[in-house]
PyMOL CGO cylinders between C-alpha atoms (Angstrom):
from pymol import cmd
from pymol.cgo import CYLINDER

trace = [
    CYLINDER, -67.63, -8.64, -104.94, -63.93, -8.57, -104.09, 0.3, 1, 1, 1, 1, 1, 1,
    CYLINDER, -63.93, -8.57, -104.09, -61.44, -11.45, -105.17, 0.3, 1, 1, 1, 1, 1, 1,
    CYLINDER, -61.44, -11.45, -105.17, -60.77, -13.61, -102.36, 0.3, 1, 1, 1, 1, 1, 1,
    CYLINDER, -60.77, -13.61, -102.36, -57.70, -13.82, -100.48, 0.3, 1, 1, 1, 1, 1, 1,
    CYLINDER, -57.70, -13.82, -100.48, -57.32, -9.61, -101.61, 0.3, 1, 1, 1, 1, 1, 1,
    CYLINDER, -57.32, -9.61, -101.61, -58.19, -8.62, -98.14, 0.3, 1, 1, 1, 1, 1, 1,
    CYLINDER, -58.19, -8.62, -98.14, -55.69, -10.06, -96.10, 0.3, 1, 1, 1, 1, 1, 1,
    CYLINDER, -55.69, -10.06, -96.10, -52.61, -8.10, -97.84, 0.3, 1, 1, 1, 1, 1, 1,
    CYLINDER, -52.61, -8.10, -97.84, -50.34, -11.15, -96.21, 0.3, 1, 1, 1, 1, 1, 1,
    CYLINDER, -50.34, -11.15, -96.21, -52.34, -13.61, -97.77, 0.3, 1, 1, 1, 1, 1, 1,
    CYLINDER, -52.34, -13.61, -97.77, -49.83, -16.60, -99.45, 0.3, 1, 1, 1, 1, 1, 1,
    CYLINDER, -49.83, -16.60, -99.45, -46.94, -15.13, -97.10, 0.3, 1, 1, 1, 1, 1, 1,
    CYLINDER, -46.94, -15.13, -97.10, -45.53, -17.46, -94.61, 0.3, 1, 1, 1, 1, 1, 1,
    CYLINDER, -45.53, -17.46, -94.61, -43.92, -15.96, -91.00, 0.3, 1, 1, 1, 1, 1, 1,
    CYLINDER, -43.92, -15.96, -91.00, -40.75, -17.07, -91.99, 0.3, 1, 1, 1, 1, 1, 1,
    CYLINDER, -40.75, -17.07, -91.99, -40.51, -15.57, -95.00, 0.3, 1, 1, 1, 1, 1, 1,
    CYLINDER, -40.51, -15.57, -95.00, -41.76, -12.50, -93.51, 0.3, 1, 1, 1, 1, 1, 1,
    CYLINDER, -41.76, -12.50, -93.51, -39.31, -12.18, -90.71, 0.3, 1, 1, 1, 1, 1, 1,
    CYLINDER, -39.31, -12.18, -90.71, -36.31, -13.47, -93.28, 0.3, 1, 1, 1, 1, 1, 1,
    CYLINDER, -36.31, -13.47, -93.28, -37.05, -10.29, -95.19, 0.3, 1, 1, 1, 1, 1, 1,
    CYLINDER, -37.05, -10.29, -95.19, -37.22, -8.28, -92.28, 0.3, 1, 1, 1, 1, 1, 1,
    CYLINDER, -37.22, -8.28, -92.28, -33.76, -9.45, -91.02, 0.3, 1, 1, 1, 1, 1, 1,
    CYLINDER, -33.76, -9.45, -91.02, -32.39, -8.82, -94.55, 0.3, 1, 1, 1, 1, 1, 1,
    CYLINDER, -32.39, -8.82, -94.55, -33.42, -5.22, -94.71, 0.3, 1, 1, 1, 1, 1, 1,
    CYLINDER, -33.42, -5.22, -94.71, -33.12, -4.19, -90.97, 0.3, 1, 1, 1, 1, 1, 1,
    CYLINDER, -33.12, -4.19, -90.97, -30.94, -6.14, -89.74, 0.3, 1, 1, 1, 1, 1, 1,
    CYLINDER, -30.94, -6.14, -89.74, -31.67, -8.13, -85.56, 0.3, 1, 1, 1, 1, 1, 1,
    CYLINDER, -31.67, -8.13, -85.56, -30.65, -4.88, -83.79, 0.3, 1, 1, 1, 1, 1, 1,
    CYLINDER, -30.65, -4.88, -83.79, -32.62, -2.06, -85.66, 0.3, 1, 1, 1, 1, 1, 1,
    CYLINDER, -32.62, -2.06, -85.66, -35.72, -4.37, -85.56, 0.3, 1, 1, 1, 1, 1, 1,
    CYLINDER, -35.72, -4.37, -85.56, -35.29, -4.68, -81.47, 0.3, 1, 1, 1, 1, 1, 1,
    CYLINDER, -35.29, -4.68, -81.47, -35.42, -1.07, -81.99, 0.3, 1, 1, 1, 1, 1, 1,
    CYLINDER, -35.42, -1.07, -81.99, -38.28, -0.98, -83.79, 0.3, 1, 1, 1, 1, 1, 1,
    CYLINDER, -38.28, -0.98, -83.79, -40.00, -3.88, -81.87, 0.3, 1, 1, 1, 1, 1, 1,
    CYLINDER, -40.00, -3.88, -81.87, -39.19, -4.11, -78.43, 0.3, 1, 1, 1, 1, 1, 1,
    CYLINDER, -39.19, -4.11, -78.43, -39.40, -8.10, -77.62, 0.3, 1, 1, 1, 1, 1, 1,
    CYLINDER, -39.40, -8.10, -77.62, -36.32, -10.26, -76.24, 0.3, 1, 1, 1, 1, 1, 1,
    CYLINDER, -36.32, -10.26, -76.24, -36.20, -12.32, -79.23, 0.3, 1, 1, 1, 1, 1, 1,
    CYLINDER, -36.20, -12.32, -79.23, -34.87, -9.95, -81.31, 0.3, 1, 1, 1, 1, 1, 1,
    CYLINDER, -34.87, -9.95, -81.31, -32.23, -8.68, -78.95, 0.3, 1, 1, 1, 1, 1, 1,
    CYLINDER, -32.23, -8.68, -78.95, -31.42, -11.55, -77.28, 0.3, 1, 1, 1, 1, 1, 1,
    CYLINDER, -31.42, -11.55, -77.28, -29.22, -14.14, -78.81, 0.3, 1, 1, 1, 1, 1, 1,
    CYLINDER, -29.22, -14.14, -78.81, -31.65, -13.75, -81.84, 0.3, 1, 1, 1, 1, 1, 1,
    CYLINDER, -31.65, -13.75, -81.84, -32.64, -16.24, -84.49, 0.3, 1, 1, 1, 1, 1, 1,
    CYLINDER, -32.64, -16.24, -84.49, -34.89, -16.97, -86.97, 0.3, 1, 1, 1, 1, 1, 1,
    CYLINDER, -34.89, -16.97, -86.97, -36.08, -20.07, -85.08, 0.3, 1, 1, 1, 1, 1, 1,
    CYLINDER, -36.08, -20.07, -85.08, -36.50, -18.52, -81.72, 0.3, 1, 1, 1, 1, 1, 1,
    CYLINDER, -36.50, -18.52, -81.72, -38.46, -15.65, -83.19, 0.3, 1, 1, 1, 1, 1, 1,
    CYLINDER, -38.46, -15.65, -83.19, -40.46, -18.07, -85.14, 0.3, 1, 1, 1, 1, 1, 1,
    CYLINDER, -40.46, -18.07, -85.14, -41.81, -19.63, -81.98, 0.3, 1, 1, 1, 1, 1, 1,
    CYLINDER, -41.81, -19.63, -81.98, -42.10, -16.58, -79.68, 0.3, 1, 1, 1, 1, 1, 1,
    CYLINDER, -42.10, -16.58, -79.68, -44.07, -14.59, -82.66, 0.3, 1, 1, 1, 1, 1, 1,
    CYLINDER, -44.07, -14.59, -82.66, -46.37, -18.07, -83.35, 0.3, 1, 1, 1, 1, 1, 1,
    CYLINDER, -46.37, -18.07, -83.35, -47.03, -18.12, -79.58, 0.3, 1, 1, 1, 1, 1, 1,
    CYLINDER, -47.03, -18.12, -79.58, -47.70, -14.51, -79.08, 0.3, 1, 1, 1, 1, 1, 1,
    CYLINDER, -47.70, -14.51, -79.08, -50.55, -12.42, -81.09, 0.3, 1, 1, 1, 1, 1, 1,
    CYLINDER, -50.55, -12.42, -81.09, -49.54, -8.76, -79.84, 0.3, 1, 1, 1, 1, 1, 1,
    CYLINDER, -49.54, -8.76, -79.84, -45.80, -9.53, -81.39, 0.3, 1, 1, 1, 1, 1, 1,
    CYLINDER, -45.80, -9.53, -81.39, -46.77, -10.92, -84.65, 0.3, 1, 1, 1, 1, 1, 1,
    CYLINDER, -46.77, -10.92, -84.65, -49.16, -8.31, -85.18, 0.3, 1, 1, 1, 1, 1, 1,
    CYLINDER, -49.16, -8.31, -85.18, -46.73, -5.48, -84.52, 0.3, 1, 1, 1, 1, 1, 1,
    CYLINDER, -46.73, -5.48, -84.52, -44.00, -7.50, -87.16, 0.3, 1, 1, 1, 1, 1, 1,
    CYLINDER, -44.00, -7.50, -87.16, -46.89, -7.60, -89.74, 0.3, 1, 1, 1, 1, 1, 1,
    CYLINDER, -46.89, -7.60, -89.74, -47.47, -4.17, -89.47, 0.3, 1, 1, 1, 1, 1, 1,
    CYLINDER, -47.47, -4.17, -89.47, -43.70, -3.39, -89.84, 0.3, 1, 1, 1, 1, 1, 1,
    CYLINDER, -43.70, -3.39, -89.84, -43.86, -5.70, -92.69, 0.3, 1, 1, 1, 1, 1, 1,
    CYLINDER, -43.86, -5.70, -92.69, -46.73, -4.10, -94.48, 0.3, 1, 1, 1, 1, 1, 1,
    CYLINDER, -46.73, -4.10, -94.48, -45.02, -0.91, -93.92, 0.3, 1, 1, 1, 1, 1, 1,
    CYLINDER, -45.02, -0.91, -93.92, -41.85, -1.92, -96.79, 0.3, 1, 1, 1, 1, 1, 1,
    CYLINDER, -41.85, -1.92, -96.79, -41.55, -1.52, -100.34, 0.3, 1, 1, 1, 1, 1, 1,
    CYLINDER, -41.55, -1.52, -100.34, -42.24, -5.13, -100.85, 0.3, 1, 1, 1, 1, 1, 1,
    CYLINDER, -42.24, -5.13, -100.85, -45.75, -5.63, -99.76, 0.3, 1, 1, 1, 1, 1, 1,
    CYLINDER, -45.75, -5.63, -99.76, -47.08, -3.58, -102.39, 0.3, 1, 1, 1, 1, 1, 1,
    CYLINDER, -47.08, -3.58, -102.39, -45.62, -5.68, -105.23, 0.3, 1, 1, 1, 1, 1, 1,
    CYLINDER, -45.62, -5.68, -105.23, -46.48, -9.26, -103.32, 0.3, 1, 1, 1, 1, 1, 1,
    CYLINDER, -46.48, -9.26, -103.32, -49.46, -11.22, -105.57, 0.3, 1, 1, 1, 1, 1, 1,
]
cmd.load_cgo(trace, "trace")
């Protein structure tokens, strides 16, 4: 049977701290690359972003992915 909270890889990971570390490595402009929603290109913030992505499944889901894709999401417990 497998351990709970193992399946969601995300699991114990808020959005802010998510998006904080995406900032930090990428930088606002190469993650509007990446992502294409105004938030990030647009006078961005971390509060801003915090509501559009909370508000709007299709963009969180494509910052998780991005997420998932760095070094750091392996190592997360």
């Amino acid at each position: 049977m497998p351990k709970p909270g193992r399946q969601d890889p995300l699991h114990g990971i808020t959005l802010e701290t998510l998006l904080t570390r995406l900032v930090e490595k990428y930088g606002w402009e190469e993650l509007a690359e990446r992502i294409d929603i105004n938030c990030f290109a647009k006078d961005p913030s971390i509060t801003s972003s915090l509501k559009f992505l909370r508000k709007t499944p299709w963009a969180r889901q494509k910052v998780e992915a991005l997420y998932l894709q760095g070094s750091w999401a392996e190592t997360e417990d």
